[in-house]
C-alpha positions in Angstrom: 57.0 -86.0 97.5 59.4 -85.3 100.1 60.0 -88.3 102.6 59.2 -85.5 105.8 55.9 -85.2 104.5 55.0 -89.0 105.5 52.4 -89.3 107.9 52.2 -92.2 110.9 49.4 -93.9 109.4 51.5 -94.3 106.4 53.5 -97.5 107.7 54.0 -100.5 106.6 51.3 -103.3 108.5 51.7 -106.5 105.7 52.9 -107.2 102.3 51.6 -109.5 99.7 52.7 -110.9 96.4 50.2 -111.8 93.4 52.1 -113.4 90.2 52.0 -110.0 88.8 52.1 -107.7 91.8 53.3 -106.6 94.9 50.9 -105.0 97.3 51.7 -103.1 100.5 48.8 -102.8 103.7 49.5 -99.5 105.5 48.7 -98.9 109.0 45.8 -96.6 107.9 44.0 -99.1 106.3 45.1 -98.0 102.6 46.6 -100.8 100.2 49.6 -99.8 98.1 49.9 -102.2 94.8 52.3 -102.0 92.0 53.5 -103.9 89.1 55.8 -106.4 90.7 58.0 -105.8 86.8 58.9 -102.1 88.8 61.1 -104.2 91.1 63.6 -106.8 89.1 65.3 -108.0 91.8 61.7 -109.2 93.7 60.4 -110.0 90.2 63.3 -112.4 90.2 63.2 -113.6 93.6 61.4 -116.6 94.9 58.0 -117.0 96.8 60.1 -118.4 100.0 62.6 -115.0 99.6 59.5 -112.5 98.9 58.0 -114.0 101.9 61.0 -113.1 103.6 60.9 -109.3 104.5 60.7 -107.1 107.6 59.6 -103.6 108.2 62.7 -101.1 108.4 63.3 -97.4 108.4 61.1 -97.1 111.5 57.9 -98.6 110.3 58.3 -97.1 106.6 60.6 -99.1 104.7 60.7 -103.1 103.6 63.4 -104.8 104.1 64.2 -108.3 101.9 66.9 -109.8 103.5 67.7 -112.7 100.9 68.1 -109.7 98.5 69.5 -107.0 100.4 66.8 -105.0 99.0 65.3 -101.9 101.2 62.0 -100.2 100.0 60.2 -97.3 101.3 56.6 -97.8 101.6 55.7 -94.4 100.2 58.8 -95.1 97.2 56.2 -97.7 95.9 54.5 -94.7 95.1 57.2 -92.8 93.6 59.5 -95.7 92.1 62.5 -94.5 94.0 64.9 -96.3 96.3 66.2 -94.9 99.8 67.9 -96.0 102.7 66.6 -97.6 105.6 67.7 -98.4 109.2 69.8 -101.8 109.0 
């Protein structure tokens, strides 16, 4: 998937840790959840730096400051990394 082909309602609105997983709400109402393992860095991380994030990359990227970690929405998806605004 090509990261032009991302819609507006695809943005980022909330994200959401279980023990095992990391879920993503999108503006559209659709949830995104992966296996938190696809991610070492937030696998590692604590609660308080998980907790931690804002939305980057104009409403389609996640941003973990603690971690300098940056996150597409749509990536969760895919499993890739890409740049966001800083």
């Amino acid at each position: 998937m090509n990261t032009l082909d991302i819609k507006p309602g695809e943005r980022v609105k909330d994200v959401h840790f279980t023990e095992d997983n990391l879920s993503v709400d999108l503006i559209d109402g659709r949830t995104i959840t992966v296996p938190l393992a696809w991610y070492p860095r937030l696998l590692d991380a604590t609660a308080q730096q998980r907790k931690n994030w804002q939305v980057c990359g104009g409403g389609y990227g996640i941003h973990w400051p603690d971690n300098a970690f940056f996150y597409e929405g749509i990536d969760l998806i895919i499993k890739s990394s890409t740049l966001c605004d800083r």
